[in-house]
PyMOL Python script that loads the backbone (N, CA, C, O; Angstrom):
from pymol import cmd

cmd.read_pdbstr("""\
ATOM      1  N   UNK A   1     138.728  20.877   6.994  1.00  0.00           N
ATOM      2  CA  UNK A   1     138.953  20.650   8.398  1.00  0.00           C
ATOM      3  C   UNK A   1     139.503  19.228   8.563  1.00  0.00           C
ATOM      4  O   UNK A   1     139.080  18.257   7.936  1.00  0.00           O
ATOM      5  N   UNK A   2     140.601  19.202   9.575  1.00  0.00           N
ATOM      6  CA  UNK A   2     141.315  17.565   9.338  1.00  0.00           C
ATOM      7  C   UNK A   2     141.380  17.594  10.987  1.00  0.00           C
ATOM      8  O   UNK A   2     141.719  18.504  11.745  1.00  0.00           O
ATOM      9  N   UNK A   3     140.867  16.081  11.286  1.00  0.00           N
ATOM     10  CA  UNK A   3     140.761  15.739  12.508  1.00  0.00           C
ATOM     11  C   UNK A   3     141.694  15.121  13.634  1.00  0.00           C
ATOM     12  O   UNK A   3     141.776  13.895  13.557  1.00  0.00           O
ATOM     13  N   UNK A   4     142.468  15.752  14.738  1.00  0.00           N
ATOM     14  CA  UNK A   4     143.752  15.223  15.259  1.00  0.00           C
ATOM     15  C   UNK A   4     143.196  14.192  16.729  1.00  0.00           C
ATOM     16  O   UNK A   4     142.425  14.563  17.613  1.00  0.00           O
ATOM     17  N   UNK A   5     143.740  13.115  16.629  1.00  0.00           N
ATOM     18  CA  UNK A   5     143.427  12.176  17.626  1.00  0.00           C
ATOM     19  C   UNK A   5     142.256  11.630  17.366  1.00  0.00           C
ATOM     20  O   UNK A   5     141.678  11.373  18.422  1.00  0.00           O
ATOM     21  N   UNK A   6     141.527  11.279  16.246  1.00  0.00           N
ATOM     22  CA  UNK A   6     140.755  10.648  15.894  1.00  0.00           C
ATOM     23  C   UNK A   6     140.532   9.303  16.621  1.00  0.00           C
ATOM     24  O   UNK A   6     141.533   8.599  16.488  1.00  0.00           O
ATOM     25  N   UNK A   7     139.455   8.642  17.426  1.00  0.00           N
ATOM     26  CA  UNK A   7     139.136   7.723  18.288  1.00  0.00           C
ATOM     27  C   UNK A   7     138.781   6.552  17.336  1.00  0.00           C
ATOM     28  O   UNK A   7     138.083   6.679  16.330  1.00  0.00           O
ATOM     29  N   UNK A   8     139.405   5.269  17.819  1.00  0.00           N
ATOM     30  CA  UNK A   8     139.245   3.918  17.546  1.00  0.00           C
ATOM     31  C   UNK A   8     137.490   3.580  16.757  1.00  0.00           C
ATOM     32  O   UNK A   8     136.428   3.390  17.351  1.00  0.00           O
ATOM     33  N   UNK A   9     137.728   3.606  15.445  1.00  0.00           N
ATOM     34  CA  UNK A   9     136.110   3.609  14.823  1.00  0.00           C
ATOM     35  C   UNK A   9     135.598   2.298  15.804  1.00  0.00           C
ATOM     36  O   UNK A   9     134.653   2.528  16.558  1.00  0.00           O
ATOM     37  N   UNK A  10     135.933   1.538  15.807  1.00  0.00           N
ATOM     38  CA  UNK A  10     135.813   0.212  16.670  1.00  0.00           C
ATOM     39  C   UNK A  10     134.922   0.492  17.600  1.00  0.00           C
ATOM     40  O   UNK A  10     133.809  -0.023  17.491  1.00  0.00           O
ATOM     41  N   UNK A  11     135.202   1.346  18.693  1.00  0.00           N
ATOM     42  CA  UNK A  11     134.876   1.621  19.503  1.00  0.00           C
ATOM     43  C   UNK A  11     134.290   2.976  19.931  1.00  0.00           C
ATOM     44  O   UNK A  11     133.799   3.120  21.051  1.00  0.00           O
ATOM     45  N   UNK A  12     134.340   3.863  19.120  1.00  0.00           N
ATOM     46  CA  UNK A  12     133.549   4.581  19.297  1.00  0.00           C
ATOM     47  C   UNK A  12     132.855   5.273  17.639  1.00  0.00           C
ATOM     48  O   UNK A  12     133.268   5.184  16.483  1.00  0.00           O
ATOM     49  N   UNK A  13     131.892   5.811  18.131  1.00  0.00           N
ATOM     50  CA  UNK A  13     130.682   6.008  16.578  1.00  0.00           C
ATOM     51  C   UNK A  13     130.381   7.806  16.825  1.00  0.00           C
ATOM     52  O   UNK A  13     129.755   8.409  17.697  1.00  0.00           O
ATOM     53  N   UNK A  14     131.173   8.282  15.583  1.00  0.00           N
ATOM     54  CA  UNK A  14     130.963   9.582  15.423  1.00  0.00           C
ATOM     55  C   UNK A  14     128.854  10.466  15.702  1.00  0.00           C
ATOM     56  O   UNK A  14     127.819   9.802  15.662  1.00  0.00           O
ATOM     57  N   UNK A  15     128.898  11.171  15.812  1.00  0.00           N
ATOM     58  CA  UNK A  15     127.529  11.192  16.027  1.00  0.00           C
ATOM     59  C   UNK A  15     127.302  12.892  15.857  1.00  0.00           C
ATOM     60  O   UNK A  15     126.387  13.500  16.412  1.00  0.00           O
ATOM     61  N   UNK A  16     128.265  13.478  15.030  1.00  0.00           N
ATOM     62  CA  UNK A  16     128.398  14.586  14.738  1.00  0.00           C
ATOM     63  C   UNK A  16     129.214  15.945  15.007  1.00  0.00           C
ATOM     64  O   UNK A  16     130.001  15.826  15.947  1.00  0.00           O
ATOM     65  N   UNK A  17     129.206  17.144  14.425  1.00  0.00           N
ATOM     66  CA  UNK A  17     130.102  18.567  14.989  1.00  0.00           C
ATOM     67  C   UNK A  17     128.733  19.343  15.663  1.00  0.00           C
ATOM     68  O   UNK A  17     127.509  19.453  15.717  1.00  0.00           O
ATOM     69  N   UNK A  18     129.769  19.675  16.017  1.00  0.00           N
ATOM     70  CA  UNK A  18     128.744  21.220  17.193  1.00  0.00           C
ATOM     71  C   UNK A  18     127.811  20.972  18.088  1.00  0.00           C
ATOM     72  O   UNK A  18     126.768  20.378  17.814  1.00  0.00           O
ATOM     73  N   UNK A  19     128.142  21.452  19.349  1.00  0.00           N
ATOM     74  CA  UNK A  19     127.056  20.904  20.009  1.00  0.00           C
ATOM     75  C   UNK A  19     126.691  22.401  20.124  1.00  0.00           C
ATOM     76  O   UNK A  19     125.463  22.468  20.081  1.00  0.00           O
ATOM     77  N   UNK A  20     127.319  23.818  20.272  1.00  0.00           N
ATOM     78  CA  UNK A  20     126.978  24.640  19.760  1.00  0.00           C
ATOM     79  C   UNK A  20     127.553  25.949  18.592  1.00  0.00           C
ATOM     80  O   UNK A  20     128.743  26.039  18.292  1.00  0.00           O
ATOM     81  N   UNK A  21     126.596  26.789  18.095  1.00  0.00           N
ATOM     82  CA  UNK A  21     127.403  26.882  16.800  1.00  0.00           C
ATOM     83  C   UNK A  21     128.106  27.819  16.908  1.00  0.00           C
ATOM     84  O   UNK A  21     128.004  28.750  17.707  1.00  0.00           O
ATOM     85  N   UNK A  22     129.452  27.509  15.510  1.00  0.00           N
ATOM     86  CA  UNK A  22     130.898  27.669  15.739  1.00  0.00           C
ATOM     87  C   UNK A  22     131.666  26.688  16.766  1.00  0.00           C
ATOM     88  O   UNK A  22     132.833  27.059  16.892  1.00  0.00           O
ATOM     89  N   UNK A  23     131.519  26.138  17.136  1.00  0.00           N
ATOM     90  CA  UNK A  23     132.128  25.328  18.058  1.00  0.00           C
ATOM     91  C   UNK A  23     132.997  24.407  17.412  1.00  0.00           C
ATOM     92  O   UNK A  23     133.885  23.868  18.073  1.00  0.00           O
ATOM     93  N   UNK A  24     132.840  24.136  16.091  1.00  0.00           N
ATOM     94  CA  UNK A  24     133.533  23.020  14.943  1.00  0.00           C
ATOM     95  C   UNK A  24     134.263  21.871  15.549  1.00  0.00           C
ATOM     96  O   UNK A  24     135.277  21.524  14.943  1.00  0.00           O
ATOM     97  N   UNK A  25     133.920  21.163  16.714  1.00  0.00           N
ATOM     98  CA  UNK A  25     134.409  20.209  17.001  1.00  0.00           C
ATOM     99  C   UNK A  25     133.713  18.958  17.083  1.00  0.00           C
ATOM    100  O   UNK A  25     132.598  18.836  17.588  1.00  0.00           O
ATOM    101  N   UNK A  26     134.488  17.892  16.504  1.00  0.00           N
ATOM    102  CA  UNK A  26     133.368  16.253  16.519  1.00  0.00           C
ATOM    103  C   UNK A  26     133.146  15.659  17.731  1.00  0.00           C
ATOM    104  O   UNK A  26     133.765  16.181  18.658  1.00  0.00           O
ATOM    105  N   UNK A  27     132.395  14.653  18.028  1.00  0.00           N
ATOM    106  CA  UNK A  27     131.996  14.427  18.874  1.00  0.00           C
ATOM    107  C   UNK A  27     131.178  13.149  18.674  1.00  0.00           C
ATOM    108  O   UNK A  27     130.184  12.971  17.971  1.00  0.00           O
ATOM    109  N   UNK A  28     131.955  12.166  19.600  1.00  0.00           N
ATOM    110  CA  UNK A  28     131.531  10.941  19.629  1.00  0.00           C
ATOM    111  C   UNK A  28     130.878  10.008  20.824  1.00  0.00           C
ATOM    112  O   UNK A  28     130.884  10.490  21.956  1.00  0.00           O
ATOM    113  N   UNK A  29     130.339   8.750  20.635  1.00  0.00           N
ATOM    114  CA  UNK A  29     130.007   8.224  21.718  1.00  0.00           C
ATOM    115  C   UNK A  29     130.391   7.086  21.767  1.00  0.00           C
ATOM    116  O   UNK A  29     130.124   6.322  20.839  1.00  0.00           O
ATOM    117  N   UNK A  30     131.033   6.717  22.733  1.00  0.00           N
ATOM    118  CA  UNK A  30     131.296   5.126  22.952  1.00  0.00           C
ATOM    119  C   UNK A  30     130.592   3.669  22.775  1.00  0.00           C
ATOM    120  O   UNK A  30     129.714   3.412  23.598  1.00  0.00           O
ATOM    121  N   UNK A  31     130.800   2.973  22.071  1.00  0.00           N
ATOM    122  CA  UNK A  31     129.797   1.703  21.303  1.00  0.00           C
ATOM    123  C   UNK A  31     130.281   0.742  22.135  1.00  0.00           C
ATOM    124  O   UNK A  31     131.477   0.472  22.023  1.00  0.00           O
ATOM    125  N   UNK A  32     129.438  -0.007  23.182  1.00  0.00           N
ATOM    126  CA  UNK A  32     130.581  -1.122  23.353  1.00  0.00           C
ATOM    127  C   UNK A  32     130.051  -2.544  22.487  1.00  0.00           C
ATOM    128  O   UNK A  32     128.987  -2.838  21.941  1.00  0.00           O
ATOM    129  N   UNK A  33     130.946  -3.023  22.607  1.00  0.00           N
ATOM    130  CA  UNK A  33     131.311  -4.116  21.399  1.00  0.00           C
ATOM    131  C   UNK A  33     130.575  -5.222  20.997  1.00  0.00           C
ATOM    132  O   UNK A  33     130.534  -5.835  19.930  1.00  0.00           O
ATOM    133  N   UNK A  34     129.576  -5.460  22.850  1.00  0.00           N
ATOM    134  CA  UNK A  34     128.478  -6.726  22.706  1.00  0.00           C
ATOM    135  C   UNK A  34     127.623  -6.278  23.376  1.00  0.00           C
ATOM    136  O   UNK A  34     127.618  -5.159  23.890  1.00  0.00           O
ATOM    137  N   UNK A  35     126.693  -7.212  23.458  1.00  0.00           N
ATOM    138  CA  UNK A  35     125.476  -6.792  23.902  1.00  0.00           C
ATOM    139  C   UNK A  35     125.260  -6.187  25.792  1.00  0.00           C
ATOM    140  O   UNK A  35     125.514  -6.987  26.693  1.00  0.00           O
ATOM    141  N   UNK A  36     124.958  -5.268  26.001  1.00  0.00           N
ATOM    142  CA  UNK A  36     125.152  -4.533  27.502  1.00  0.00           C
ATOM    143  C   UNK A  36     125.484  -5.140  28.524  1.00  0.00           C
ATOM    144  O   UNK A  36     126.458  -4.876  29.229  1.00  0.00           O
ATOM    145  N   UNK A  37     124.343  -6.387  28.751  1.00  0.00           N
ATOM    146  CA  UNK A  37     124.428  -7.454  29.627  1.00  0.00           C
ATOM    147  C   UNK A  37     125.589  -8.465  29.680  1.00  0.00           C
ATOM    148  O   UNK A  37     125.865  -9.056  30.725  1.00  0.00           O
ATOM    149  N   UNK A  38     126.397  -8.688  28.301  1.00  0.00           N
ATOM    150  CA  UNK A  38     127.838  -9.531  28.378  1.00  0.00           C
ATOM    151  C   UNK A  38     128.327  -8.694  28.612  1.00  0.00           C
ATOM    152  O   UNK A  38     129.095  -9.553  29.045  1.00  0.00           O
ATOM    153  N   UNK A  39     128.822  -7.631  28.843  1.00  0.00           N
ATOM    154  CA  UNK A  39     129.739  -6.668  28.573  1.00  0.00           C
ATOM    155  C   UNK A  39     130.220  -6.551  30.592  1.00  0.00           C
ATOM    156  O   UNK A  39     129.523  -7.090  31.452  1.00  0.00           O
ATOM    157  N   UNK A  40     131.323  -5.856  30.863  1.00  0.00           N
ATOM    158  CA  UNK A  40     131.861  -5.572  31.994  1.00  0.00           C
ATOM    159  C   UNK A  40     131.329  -4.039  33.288  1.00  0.00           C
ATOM    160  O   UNK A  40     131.724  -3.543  34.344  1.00  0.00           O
ATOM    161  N   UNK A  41     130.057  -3.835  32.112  1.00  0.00           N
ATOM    162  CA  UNK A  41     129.434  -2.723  32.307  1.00  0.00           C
ATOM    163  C   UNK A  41     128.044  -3.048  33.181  1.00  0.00           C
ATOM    164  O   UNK A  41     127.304  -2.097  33.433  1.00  0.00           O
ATOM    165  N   UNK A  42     127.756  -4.132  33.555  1.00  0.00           N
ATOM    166  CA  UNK A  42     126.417  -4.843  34.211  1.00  0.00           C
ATOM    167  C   UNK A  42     126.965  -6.011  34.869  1.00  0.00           C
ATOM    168  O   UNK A  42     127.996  -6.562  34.486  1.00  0.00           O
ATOM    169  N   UNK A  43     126.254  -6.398  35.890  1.00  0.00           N
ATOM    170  CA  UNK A  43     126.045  -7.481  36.583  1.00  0.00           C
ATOM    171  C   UNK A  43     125.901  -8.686  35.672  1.00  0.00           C
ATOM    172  O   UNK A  43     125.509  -8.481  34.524  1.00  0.00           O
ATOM    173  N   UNK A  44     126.211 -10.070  36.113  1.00  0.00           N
ATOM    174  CA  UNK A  44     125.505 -11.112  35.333  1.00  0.00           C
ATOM    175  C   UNK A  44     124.125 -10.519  34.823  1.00  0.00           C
ATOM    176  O   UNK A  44     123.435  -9.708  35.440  1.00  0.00           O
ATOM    177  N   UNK A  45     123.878 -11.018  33.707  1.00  0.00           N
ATOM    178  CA  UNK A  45     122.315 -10.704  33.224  1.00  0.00           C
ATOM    179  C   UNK A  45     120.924 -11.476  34.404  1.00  0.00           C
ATOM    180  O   UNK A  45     120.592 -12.495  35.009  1.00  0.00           O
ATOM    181  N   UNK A  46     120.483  -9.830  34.046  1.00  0.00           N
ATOM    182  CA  UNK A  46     119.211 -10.014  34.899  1.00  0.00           C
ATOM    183  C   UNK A  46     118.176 -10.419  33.859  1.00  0.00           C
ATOM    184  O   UNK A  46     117.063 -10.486  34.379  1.00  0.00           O
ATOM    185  N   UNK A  47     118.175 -10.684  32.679  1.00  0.00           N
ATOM    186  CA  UNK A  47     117.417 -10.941  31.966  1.00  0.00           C
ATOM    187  C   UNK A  47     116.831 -12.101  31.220  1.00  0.00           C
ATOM    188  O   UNK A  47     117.552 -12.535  30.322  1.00  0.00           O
ATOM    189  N   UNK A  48     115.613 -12.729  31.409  1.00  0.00           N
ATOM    190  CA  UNK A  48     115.071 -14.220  30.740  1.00  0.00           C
ATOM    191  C   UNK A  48     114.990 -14.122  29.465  1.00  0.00           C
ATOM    192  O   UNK A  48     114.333 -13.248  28.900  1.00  0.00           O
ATOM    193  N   UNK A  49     115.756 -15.151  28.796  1.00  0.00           N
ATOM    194  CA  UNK A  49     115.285 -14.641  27.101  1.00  0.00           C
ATOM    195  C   UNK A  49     114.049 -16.122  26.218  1.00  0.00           C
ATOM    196  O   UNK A  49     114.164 -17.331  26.021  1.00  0.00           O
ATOM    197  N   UNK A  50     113.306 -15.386  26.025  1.00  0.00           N
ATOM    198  CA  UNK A  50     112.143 -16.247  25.263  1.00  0.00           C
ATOM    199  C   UNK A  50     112.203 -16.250  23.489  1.00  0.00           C
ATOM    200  O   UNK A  50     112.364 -15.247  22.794  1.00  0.00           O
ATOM    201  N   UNK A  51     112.058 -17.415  23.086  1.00  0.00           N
ATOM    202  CA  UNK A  51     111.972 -17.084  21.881  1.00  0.00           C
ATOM    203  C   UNK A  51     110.617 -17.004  20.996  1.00  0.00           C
ATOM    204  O   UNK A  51     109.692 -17.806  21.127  1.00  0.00           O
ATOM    205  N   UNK A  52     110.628 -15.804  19.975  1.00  0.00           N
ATOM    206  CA  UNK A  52     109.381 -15.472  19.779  1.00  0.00           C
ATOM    207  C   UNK A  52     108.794 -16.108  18.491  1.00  0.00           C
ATOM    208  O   UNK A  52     109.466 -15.751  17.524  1.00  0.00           O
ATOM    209  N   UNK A  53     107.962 -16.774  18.212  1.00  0.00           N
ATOM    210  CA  UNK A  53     107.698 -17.800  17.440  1.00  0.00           C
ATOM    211  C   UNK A  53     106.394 -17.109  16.391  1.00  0.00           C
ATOM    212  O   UNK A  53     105.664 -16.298  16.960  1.00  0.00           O
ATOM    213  N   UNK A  54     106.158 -17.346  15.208  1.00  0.00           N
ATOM    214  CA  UNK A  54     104.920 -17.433  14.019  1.00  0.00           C
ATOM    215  C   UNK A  54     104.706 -18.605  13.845  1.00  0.00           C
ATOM    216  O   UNK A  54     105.498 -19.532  13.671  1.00  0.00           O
ATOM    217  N   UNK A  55     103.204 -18.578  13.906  1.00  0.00           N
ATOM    218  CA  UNK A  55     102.789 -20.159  12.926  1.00  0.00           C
ATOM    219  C   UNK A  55     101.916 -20.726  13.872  1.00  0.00           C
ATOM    220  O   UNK A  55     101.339 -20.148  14.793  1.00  0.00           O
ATOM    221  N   UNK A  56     101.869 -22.096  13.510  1.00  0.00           N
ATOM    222  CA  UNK A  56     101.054 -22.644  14.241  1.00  0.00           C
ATOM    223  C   UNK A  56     100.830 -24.465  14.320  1.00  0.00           C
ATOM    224  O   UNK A  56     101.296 -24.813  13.235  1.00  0.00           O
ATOM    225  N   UNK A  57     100.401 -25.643  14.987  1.00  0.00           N
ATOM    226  CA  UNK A  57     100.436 -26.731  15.103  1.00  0.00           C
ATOM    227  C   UNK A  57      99.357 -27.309  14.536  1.00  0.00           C
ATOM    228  O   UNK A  57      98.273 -27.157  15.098  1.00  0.00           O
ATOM    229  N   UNK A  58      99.422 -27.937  13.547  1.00  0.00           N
ATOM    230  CA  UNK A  58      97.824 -28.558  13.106  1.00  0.00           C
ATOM    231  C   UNK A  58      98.067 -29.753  12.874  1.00  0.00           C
ATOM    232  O   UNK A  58      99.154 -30.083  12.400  1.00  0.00           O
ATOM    233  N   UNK A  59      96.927 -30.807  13.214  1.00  0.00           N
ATOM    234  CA  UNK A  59      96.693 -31.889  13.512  1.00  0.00           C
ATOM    235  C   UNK A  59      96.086 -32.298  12.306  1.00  0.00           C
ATOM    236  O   UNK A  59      95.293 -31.357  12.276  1.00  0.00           O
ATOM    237  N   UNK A  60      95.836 -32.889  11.366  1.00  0.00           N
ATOM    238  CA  UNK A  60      95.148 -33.837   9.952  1.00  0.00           C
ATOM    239  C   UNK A  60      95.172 -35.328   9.992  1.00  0.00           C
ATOM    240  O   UNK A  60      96.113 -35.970   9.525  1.00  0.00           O
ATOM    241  N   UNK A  61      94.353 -35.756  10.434  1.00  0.00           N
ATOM    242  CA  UNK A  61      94.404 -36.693  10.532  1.00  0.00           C
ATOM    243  C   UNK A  61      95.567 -37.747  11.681  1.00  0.00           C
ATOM    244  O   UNK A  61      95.789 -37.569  12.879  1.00  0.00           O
ATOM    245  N   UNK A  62      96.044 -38.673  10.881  1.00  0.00           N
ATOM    246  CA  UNK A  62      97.481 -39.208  11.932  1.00  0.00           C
ATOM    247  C   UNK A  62      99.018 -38.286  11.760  1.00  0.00           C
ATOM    248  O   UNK A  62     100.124 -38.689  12.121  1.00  0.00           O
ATOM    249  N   UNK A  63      98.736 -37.083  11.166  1.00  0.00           N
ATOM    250  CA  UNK A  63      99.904 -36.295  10.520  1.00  0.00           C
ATOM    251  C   UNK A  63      99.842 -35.337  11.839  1.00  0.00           C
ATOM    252  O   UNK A  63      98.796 -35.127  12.453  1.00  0.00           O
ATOM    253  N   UNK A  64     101.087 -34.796  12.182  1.00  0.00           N
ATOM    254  CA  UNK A  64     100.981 -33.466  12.971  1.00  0.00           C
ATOM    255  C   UNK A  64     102.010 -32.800  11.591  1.00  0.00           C
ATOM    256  O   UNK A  64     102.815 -33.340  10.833  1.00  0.00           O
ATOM    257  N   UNK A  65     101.532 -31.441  11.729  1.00  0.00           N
ATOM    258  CA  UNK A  65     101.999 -30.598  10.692  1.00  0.00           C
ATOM    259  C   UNK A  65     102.520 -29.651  11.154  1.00  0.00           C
ATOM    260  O   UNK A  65     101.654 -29.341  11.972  1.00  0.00           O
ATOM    261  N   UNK A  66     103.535 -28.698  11.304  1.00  0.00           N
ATOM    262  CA  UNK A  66     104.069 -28.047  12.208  1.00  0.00           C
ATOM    263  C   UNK A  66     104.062 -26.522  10.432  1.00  0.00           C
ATOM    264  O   UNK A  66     104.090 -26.619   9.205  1.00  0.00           O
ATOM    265  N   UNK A  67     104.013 -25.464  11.374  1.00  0.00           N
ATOM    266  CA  UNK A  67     104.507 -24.182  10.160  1.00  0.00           C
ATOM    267  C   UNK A  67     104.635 -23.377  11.226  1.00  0.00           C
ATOM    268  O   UNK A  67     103.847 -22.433  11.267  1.00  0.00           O
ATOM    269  N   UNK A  68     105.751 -23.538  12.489  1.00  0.00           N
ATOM    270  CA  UNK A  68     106.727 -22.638  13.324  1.00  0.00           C
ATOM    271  C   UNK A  68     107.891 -22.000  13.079  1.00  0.00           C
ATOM    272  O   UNK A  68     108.900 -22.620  12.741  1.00  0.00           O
ATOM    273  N   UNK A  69     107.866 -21.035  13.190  1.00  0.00           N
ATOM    274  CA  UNK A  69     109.467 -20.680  12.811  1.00  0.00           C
ATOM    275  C   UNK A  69     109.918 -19.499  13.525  1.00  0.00           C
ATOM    276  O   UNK A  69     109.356 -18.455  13.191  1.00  0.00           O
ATOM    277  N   UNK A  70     110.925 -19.413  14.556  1.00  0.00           N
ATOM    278  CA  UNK A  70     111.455 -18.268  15.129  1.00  0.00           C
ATOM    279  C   UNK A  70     111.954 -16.949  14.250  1.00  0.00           C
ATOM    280  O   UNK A  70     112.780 -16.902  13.338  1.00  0.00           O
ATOM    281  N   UNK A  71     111.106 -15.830  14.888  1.00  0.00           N
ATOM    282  CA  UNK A  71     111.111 -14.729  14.004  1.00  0.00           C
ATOM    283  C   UNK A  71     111.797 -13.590  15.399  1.00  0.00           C
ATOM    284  O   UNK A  71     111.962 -12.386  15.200  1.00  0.00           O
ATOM    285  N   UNK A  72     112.041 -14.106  16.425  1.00  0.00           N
ATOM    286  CA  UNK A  72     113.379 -13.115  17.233  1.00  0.00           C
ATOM    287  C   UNK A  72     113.228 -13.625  18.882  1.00  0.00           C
ATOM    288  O   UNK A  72     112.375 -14.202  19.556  1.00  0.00           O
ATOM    289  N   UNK A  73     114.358 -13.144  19.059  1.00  0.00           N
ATOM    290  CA  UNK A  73     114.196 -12.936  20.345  1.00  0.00           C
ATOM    291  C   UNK A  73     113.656 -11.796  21.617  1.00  0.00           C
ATOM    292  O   UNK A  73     113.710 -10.570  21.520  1.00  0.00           O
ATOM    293  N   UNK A  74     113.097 -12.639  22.886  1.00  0.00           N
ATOM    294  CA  UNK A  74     112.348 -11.649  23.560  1.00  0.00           C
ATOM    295  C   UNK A  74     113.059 -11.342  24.914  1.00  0.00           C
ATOM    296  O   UNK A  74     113.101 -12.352  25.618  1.00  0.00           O
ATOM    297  N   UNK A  75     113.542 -10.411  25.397  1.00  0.00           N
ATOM    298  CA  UNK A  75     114.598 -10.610  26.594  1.00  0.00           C
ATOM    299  C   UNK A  75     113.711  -9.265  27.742  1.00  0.00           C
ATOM    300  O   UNK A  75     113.128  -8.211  27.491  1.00  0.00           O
ATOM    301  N   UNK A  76     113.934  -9.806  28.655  1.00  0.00           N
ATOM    302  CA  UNK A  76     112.957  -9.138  30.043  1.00  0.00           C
ATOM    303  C   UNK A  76     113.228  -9.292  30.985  1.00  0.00           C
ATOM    304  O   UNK A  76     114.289  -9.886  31.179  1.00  0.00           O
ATOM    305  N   UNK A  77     112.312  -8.780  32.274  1.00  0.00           N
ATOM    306  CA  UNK A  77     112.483  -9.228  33.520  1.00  0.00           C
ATOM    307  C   UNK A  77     111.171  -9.810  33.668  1.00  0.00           C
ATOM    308  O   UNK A  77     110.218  -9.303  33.077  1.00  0.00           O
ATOM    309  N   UNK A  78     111.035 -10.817  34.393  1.00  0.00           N
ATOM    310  CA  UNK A  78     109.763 -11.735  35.020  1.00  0.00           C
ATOM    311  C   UNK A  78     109.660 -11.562  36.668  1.00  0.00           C
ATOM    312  O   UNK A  78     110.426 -12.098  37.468  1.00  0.00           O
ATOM    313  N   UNK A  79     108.866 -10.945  36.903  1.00  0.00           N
ATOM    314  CA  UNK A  79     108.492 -10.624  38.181  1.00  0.00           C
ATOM    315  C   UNK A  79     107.285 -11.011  39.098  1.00  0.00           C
ATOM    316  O   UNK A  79     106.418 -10.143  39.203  1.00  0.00           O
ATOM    317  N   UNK A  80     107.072 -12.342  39.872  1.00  0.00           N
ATOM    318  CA  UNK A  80     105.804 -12.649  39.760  1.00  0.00           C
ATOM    319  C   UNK A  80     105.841 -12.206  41.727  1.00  0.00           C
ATOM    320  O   UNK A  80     106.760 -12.449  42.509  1.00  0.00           O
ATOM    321  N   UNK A  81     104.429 -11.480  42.041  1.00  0.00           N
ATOM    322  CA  UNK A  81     104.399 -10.954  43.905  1.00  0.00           C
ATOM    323  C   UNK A  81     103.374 -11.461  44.016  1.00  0.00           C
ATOM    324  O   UNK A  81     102.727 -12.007  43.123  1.00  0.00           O
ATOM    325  N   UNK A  82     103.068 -11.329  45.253  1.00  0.00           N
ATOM    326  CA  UNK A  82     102.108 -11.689  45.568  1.00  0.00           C
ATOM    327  C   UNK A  82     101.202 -10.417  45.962  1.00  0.00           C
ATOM    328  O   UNK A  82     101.933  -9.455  46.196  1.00  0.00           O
ATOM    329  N   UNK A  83     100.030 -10.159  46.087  1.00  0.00           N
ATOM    330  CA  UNK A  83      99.356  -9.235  46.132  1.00  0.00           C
ATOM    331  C   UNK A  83      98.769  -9.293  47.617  1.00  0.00           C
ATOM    332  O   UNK A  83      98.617 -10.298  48.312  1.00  0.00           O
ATOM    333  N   UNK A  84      98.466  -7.914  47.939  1.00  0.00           N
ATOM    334  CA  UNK A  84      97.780  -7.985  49.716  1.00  0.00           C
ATOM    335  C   UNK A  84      96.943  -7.125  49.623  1.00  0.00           C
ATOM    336  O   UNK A  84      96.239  -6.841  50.593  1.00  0.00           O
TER     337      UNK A  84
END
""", "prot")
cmd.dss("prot")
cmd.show_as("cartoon", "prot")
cmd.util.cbc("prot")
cmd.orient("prot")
């Protein structure tokens, strides 16, 4: 089977044939290129990004000793109401 009009791998990501059977046709979905929120597909980002940290601060004497190290990022919405 050889495929005619094959779509920009770039931009779009095969994801299989048949949606039912005999149907022998591929079928793809559109990837866009960066992350949702840069993209032309959303508003400016609604989202706060925190970074998510291991480890910890210890004090010895006149030494501060640090063993922190960013292990990812945390991206959300922050919503603070007031309650009644």
């Amino acid at each position: 089977m050889e495929e005619i009009n094959v779509p920009d791998p770039n931009f779009y990501m095969a994801i299989g044939y048949d949606r039912h059977p005999g149907q022998e046709i591929m079928h793809y979905r559109y990837v866009v290129p960066s992350e949702l929120e840069e993209s032309n597909y959303m508003d400016p980002s609604p989202f706060l990004k925190f970074d998510v940290r291991k480890g910890k601060d210890m004090v010895e004497g006149d030494m501060d000793k640090q063993s922190i190290e960013q292990t990812g990022l945390f991206k959300g919405l922050v919503r603070i109401t007031q309650q009644e």
